[in-house]
PDB file of the backbone (N, CA, C, O) and the ligand in Angstrom, with CONECT records:
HET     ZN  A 101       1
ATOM      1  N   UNK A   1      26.944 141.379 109.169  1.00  0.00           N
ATOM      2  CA  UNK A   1      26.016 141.156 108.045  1.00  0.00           C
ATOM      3  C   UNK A   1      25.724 139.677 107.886  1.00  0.00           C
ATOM      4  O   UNK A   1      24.597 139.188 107.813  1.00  0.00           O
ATOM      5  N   UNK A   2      26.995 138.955 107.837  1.00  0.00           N
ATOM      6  CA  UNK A   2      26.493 137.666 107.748  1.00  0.00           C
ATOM      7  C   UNK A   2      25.481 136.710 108.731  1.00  0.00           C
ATOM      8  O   UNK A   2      24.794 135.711 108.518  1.00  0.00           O
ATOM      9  N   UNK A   3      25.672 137.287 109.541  1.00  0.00           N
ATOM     10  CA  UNK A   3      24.748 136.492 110.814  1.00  0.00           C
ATOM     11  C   UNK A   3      23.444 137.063 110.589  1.00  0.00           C
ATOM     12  O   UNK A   3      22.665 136.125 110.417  1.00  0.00           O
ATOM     13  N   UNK A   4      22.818 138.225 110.508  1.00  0.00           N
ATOM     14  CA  UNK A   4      21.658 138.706 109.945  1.00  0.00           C
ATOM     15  C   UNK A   4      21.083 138.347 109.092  1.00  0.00           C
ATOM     16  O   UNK A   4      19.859 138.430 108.993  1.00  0.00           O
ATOM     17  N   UNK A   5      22.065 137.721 108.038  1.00  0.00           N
ATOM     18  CA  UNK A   5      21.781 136.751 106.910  1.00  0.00           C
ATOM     19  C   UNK A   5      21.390 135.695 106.798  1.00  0.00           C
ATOM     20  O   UNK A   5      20.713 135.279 105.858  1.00  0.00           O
ATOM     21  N   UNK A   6      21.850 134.936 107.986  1.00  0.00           N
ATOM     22  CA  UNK A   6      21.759 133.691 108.271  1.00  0.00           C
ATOM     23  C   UNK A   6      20.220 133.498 108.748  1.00  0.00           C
ATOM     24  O   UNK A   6      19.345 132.792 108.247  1.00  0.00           O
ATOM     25  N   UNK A   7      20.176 134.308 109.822  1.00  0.00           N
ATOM     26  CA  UNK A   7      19.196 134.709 110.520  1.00  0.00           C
ATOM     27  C   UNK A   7      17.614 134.589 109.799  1.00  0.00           C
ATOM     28  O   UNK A   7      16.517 134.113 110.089  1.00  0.00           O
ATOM     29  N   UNK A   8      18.297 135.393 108.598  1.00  0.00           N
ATOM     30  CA  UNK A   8      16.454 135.842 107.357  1.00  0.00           C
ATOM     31  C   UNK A   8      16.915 134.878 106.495  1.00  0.00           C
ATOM     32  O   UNK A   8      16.203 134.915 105.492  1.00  0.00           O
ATOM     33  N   UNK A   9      17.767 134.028 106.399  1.00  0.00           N
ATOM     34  CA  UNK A   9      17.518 133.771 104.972  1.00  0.00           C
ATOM     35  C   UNK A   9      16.544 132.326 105.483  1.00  0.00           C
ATOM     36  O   UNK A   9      16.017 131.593 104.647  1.00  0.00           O
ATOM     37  N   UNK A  10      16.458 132.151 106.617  1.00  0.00           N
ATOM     38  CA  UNK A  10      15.682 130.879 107.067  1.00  0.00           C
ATOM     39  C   UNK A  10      14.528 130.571 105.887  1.00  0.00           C
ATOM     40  O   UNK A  10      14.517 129.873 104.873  1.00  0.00           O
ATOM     41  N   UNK A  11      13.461 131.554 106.619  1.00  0.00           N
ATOM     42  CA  UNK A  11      11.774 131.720 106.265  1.00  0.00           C
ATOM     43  C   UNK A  11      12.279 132.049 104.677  1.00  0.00           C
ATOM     44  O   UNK A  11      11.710 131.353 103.836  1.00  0.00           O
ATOM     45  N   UNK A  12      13.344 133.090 104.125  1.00  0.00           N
ATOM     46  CA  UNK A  12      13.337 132.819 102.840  1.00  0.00           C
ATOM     47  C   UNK A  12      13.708 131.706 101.902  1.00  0.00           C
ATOM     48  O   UNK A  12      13.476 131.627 100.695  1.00  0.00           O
ATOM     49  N   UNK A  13      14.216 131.015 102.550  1.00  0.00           N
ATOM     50  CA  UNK A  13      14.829 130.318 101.940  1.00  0.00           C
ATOM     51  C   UNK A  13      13.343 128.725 102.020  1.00  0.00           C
ATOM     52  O   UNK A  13      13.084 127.883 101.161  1.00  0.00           O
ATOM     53  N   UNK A  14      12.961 128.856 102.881  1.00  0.00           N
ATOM     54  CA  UNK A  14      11.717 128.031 103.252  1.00  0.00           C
ATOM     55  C   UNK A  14      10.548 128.176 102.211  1.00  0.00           C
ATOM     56  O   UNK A  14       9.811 127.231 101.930  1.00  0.00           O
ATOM     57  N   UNK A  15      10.426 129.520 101.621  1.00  0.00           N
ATOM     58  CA  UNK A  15       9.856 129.903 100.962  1.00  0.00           C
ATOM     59  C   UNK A  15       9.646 129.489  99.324  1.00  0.00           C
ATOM     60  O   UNK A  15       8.804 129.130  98.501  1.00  0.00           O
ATOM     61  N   UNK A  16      11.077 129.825  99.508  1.00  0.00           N
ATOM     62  CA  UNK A  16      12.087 129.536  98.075  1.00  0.00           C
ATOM     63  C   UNK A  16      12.231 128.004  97.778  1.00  0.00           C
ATOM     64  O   UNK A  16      12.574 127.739  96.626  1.00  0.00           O
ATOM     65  N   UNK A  17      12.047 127.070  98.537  1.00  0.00           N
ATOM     66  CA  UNK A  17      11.827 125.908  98.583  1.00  0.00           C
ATOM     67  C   UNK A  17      10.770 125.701  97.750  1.00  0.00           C
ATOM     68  O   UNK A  17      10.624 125.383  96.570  1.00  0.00           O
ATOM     69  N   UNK A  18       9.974 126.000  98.806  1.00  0.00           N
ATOM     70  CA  UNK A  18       8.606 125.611  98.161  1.00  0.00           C
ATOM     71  C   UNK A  18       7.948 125.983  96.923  1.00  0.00           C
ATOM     72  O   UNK A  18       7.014 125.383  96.391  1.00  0.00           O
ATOM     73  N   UNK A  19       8.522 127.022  96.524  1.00  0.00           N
ATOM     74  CA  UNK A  19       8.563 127.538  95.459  1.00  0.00           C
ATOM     75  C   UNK A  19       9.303 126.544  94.165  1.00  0.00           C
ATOM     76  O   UNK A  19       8.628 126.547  93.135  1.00  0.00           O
ATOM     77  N   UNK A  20       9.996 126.096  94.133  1.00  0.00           N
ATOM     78  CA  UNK A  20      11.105 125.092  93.500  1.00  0.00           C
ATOM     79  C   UNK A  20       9.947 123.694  93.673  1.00  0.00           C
ATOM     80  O   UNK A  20       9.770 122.826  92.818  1.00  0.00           O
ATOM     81  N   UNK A  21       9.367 123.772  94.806  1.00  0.00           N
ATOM     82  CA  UNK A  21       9.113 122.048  94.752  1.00  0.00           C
ATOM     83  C   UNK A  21       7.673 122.441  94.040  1.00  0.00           C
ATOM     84  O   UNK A  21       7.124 121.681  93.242  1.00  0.00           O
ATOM     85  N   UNK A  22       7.021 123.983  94.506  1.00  0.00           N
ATOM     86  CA  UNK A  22       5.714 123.596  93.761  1.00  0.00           C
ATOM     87  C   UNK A  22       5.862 123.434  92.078  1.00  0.00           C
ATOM     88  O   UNK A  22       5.003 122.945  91.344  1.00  0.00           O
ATOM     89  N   UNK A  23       7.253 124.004  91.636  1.00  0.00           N
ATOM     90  CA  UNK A  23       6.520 124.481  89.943  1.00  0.00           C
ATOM     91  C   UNK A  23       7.487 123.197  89.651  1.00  0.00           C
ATOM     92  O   UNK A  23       7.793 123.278  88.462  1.00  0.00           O
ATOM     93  N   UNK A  24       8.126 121.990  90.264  1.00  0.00           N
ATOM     94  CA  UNK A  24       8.613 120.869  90.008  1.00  0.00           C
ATOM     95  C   UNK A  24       7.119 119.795  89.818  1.00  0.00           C
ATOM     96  O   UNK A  24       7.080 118.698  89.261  1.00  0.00           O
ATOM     97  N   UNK A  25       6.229 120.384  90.339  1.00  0.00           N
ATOM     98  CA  UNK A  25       4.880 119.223  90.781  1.00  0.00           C
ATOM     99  C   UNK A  25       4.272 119.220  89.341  1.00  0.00           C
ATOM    100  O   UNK A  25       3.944 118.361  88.523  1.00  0.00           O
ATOM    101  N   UNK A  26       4.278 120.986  89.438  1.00  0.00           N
ATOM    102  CA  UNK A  26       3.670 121.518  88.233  1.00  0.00           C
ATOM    103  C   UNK A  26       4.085 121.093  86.817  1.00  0.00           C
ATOM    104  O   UNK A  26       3.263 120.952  85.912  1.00  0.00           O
ATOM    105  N   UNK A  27       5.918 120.821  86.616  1.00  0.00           N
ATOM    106  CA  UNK A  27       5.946 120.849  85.721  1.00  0.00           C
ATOM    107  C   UNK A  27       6.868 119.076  85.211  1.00  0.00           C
ATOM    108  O   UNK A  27       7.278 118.618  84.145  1.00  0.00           O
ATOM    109  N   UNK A  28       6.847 118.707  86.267  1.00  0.00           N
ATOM    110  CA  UNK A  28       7.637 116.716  86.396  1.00  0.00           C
ATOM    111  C   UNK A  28       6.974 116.430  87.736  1.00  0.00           C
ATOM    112  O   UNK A  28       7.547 116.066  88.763  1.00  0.00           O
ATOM    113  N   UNK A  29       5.418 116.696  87.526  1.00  0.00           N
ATOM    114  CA  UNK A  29       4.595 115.656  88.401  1.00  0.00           C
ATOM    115  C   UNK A  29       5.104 115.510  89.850  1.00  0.00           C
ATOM    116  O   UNK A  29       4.527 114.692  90.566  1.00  0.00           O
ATOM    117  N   UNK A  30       6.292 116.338  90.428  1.00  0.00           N
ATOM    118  CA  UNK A  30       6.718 115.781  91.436  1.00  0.00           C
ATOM    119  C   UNK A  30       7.623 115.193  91.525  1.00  0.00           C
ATOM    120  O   UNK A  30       8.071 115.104  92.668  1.00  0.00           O
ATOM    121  N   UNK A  31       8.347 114.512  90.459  1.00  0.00           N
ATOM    122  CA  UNK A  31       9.542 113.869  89.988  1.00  0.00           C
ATOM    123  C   UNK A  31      10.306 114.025  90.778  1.00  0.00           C
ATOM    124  O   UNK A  31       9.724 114.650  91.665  1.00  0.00           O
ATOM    125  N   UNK A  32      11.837 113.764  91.215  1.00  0.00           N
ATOM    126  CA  UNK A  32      12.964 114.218  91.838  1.00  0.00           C
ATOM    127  C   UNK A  32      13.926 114.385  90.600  1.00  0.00           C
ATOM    128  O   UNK A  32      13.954 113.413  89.845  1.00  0.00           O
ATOM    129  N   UNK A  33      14.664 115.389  90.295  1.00  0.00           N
ATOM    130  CA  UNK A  33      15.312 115.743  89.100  1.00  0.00           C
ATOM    131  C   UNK A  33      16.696 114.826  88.953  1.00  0.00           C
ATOM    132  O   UNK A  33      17.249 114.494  87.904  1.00  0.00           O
ATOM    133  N   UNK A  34      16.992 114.592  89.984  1.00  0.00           N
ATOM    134  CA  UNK A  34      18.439 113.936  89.872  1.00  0.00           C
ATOM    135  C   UNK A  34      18.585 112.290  89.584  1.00  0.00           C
ATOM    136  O   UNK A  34      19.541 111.785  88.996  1.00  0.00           O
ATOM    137  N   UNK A  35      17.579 111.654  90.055  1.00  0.00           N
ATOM    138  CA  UNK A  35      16.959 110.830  90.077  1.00  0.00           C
ATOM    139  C   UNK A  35      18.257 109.412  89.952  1.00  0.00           C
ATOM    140  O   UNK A  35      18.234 108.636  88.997  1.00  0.00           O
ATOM    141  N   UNK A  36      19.156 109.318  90.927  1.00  0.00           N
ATOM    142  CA  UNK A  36      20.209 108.904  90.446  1.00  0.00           C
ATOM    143  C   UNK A  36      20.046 107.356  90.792  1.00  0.00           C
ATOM    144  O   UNK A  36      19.656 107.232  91.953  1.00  0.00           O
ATOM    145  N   UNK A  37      20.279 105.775  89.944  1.00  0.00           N
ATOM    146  CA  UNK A  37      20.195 104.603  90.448  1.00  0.00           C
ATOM    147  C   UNK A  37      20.257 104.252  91.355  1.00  0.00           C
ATOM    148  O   UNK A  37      21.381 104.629  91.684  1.00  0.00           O
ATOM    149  N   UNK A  38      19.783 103.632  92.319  1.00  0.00           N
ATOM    150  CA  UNK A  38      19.750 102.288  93.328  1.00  0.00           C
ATOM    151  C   UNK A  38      19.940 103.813  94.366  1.00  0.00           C
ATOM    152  O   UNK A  38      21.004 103.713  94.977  1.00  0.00           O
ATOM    153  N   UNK A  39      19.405 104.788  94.615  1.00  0.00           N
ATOM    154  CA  UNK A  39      19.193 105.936  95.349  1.00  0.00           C
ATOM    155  C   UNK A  39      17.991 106.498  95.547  1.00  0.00           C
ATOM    156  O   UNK A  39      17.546 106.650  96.685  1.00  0.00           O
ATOM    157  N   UNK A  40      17.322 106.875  94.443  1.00  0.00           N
ATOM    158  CA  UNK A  40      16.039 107.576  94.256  1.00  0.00           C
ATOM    159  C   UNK A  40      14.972 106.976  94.689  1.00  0.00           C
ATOM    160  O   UNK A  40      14.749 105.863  94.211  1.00  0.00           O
ATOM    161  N   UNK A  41      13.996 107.539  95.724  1.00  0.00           N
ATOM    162  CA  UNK A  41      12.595 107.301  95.718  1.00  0.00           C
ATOM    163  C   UNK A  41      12.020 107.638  95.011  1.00  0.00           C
ATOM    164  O   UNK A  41      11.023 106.988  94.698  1.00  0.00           O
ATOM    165  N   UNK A  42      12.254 108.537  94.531  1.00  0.00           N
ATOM    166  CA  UNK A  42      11.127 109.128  93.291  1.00  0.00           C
ATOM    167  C   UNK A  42      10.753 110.366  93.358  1.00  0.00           C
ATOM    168  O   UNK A  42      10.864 111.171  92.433  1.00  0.00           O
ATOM    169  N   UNK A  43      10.038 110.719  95.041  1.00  0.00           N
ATOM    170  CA  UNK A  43       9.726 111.804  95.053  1.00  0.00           C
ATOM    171  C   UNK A  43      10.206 112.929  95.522  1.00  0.00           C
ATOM    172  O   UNK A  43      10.663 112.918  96.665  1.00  0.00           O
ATOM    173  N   UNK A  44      10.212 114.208  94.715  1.00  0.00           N
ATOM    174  CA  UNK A  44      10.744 115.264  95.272  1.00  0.00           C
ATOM    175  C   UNK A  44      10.448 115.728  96.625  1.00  0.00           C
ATOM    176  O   UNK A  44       9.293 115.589  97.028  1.00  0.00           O
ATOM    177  N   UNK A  45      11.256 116.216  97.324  1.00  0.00           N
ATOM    178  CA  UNK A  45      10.650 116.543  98.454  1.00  0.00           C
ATOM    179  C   UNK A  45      11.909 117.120  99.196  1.00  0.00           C
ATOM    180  O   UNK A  45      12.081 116.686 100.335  1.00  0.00           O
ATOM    181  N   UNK A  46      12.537 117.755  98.865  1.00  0.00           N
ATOM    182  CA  UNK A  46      14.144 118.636  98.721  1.00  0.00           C
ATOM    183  C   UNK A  46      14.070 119.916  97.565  1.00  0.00           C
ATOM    184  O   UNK A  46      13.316 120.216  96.640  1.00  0.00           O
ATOM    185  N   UNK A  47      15.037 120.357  98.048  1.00  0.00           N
ATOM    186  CA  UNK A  47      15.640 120.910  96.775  1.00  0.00           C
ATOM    187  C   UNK A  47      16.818 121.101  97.134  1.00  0.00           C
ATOM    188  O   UNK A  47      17.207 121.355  98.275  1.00  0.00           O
ATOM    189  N   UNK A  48      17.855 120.913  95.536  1.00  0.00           N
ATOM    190  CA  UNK A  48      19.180 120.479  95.951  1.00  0.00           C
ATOM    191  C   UNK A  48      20.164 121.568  95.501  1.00  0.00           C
ATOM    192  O   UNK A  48      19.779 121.899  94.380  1.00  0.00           O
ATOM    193  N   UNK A  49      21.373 122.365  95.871  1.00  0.00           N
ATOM    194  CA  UNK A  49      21.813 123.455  95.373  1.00  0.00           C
ATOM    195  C   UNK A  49      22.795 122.829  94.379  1.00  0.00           C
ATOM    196  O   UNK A  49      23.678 122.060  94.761  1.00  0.00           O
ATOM    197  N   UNK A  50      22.625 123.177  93.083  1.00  0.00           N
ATOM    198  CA  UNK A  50      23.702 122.071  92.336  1.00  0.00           C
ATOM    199  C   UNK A  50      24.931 122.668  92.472  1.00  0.00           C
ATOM    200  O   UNK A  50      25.844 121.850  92.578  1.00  0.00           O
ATOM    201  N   UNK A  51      25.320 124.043  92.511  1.00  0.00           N
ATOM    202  CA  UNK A  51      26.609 124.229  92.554  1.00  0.00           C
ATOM    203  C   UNK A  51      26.838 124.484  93.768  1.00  0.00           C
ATOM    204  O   UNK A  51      27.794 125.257  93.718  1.00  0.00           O
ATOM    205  N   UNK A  52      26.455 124.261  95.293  1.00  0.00           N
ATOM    206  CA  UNK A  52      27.205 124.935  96.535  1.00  0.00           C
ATOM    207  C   UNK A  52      26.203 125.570  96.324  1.00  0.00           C
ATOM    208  O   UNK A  52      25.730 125.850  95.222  1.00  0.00           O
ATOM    209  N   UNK A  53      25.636 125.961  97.804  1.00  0.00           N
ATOM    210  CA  UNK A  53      24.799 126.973  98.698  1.00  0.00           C
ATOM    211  C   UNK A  53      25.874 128.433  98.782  1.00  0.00           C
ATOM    212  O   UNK A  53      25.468 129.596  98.782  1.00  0.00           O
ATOM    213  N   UNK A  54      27.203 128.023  98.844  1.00  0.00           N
ATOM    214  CA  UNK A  54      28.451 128.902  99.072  1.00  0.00           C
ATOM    215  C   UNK A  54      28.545 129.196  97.870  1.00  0.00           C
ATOM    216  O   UNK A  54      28.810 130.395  97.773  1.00  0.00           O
ATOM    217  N   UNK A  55      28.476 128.790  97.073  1.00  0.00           N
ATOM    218  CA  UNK A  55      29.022 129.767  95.287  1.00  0.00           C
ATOM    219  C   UNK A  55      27.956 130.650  94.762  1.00  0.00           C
ATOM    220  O   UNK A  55      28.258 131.701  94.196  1.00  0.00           O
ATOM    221  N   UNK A  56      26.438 130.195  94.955  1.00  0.00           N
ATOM    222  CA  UNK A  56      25.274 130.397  94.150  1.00  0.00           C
ATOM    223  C   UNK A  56      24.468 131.246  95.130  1.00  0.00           C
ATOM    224  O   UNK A  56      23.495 131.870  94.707  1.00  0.00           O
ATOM    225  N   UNK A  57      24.839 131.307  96.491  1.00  0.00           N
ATOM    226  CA  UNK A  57      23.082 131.725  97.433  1.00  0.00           C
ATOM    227  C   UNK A  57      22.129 130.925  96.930  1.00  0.00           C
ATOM    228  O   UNK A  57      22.298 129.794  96.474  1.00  0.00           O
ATOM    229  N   UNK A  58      21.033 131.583  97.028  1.00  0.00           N
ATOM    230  CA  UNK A  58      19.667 131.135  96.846  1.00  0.00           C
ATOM    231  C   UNK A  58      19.522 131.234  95.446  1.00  0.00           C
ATOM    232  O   UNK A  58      18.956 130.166  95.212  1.00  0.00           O
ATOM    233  N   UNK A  59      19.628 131.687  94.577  1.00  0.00           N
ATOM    234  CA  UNK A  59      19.387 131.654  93.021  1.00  0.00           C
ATOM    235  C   UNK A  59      18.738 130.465  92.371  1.00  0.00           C
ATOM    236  O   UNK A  59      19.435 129.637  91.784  1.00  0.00           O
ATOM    237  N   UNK A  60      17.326 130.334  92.458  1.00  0.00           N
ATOM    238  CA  UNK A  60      16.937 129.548  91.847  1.00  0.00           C
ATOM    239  C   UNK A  60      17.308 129.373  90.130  1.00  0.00           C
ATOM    240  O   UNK A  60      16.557 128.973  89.240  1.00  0.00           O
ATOM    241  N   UNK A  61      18.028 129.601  90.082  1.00  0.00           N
ATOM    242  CA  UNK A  61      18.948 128.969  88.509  1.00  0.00           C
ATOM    243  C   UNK A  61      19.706 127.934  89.404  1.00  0.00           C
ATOM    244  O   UNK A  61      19.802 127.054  88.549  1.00  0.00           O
ATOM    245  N   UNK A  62      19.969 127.704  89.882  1.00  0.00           N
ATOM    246  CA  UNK A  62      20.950 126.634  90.384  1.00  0.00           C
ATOM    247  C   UNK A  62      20.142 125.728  91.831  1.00  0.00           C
ATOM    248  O   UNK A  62      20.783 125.199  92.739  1.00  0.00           O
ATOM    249  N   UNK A  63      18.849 125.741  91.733  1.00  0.00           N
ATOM    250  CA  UNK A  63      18.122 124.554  92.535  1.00  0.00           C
ATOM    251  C   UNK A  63      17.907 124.090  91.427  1.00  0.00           C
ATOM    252  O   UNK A  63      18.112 124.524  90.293  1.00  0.00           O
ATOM    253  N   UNK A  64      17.336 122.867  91.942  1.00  0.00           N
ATOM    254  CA  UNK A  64      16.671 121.437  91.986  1.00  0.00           C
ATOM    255  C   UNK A  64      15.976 120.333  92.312  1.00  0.00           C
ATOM    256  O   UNK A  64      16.411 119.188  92.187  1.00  0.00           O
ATOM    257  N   UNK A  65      14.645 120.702  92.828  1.00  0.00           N
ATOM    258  CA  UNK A  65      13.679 119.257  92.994  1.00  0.00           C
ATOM    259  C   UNK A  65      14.328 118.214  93.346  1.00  0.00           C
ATOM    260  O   UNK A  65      14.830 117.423  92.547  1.00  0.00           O
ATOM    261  N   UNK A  66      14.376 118.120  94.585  1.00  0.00           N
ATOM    262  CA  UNK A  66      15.145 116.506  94.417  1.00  0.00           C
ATOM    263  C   UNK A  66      14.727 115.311  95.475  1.00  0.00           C
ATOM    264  O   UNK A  66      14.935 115.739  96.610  1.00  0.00           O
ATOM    265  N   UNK A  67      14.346 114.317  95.499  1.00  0.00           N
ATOM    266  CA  UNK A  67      13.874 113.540  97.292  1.00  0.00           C
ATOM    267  C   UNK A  67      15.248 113.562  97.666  1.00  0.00           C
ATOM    268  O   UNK A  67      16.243 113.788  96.978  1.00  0.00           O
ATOM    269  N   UNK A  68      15.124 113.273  98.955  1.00  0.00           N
ATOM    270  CA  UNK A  68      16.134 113.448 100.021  1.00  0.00           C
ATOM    271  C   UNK A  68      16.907 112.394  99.644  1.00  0.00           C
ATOM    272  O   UNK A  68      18.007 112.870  99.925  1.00  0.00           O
ATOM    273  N   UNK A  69      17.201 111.005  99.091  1.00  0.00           N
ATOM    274  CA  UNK A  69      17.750 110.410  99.111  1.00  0.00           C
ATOM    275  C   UNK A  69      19.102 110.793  97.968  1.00  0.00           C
ATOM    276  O   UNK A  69      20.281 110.440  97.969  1.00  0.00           O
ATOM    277  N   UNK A  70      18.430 111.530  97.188  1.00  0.00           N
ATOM    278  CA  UNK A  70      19.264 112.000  96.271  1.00  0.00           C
ATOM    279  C   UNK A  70      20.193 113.230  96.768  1.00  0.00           C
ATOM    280  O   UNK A  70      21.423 113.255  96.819  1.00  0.00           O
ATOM    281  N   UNK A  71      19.352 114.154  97.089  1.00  0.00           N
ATOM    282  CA  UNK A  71      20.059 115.411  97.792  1.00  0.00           C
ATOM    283  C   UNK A  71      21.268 115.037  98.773  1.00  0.00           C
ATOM    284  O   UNK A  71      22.374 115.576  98.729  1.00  0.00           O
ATOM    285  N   UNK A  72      20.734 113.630 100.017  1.00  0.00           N
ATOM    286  CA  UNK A  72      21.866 113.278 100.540  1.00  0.00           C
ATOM    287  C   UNK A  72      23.498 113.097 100.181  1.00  0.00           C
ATOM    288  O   UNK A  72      24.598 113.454 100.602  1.00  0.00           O
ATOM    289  N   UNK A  73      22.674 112.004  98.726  1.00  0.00           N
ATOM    290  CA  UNK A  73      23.684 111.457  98.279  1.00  0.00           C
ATOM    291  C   UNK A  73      24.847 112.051  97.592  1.00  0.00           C
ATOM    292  O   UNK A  73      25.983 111.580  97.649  1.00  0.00           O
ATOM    293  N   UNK A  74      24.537 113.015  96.997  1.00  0.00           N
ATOM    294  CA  UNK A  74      25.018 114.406  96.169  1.00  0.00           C
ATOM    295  C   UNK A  74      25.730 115.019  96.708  1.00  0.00           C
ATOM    296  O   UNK A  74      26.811 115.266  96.174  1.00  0.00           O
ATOM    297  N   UNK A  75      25.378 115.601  98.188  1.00  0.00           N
ATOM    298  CA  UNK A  75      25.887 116.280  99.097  1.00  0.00           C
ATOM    299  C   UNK A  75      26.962 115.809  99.817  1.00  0.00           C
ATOM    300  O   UNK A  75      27.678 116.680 100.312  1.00  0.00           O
ATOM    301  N   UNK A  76      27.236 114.765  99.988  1.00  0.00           N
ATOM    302  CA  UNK A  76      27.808 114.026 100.548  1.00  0.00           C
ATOM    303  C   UNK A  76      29.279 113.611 100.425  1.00  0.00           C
ATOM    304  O   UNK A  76      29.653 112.486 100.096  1.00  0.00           O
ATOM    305  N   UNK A  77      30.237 114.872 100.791  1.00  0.00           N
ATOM    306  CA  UNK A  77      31.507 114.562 100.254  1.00  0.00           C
ATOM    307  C   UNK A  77      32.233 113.524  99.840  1.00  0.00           C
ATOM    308  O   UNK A  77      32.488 112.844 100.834  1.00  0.00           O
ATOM    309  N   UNK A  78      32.530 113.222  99.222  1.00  0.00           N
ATOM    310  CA  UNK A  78      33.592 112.488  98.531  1.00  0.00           C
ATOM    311  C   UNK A  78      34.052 111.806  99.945  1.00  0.00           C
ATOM    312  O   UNK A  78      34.413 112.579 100.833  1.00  0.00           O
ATOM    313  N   UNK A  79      34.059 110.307 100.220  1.00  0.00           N
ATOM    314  CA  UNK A  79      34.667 110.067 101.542  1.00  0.00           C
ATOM    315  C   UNK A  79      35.374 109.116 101.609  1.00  0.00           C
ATOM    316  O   UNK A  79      35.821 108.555 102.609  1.00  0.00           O
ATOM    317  N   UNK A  80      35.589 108.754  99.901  1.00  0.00           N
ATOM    318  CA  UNK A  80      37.574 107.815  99.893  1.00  0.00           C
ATOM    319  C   UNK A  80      37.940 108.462  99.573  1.00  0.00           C
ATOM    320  O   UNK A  80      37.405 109.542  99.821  1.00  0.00           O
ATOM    321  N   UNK A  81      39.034 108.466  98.826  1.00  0.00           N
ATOM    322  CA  UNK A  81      40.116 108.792  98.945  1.00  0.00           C
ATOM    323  C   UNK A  81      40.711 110.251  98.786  1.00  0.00           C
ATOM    324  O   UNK A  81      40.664 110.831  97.701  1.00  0.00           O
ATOM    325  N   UNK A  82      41.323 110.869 100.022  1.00  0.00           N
ATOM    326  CA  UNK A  82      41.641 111.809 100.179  1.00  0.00           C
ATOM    327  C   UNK A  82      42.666 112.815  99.322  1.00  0.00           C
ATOM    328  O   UNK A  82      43.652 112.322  98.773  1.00  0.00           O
ATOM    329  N   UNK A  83      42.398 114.203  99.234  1.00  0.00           N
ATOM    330  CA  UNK A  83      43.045 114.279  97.463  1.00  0.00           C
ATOM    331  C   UNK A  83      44.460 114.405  97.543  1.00  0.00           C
ATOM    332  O   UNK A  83      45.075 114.874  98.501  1.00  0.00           O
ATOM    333  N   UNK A  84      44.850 114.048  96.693  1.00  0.00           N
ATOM    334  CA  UNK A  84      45.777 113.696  95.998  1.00  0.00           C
ATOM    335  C   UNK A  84      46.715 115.011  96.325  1.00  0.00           C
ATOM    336  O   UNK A  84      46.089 116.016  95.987  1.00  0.00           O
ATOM    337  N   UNK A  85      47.639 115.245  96.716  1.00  0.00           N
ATOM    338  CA  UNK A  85      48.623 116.213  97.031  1.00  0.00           C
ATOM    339  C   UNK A  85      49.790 115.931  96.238  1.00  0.00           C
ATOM    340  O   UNK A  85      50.464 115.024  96.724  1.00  0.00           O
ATOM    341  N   UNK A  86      50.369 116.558  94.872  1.00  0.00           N
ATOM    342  CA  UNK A  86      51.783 116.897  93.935  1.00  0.00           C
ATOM    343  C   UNK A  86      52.487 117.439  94.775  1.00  0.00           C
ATOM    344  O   UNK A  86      52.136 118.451  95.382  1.00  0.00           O
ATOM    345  N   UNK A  87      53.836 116.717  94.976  1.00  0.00           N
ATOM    346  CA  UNK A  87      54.964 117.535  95.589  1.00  0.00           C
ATOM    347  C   UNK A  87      55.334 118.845  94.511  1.00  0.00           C
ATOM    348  O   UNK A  87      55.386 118.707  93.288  1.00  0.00           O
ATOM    349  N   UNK A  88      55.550 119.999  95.166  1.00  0.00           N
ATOM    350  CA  UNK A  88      55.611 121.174  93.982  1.00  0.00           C
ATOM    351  C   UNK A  88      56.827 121.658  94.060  1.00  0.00           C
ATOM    352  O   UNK A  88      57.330 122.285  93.127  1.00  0.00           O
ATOM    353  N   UNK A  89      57.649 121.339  95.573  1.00  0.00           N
ATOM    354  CA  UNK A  89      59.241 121.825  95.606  1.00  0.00           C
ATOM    355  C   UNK A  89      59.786 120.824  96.556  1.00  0.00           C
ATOM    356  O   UNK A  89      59.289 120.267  97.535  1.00  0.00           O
ATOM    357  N   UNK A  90      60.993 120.752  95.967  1.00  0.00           N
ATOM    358  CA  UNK A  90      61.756 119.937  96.628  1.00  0.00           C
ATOM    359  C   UNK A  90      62.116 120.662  97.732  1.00  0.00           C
ATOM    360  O   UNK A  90      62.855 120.167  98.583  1.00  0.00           O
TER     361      UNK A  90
HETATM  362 ZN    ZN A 101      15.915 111.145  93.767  1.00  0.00          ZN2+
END
């Protein structure tokens, strides 16, 4: 199932994009929603999954309009410092 999934959710998900970026044009000019300092171009031209692609699917309740510089940046694991591990037994 999952590979079949993978497979269709391409063109849907391509779809679903565009869908997100048109009614972003429509409704913040095009804006990028995240719009985060010394990052943002300005313009949307992404859309960003705010909680995980893995928690949410496609559910546009959880996109976001975003230019790529932002989407990058967002996405972009955490890449100091590695977490923190509590010894739990001696
Ligand atoms: Zn931005």
């Amino acid at each position: 199932v999952s590979k079949a999934w993978a497979r269709g959710s391409t063109s849907q998900w391509r779809r679903l994009r565009a869908r997100v970026l048109q009614a972003n044009l429509l409704e913040n000019q095009g804006q990028c929603q995240v719009a985060l300092p010394e990052v943002c171009t300005g313009q949307a031209d992404t859309v960003h999954h705010t909680q995980g692609r893995a928690v949410t699917g496609d559910d546009p309740k959880y996109l976001v309009a975003t230019c790529r510089a932002c989407n990058l940046s967002i996405g972009e694991p955490k890449h100091s410092s590695p977490p923190h591990r509590t010894v739990s037994q001696w």
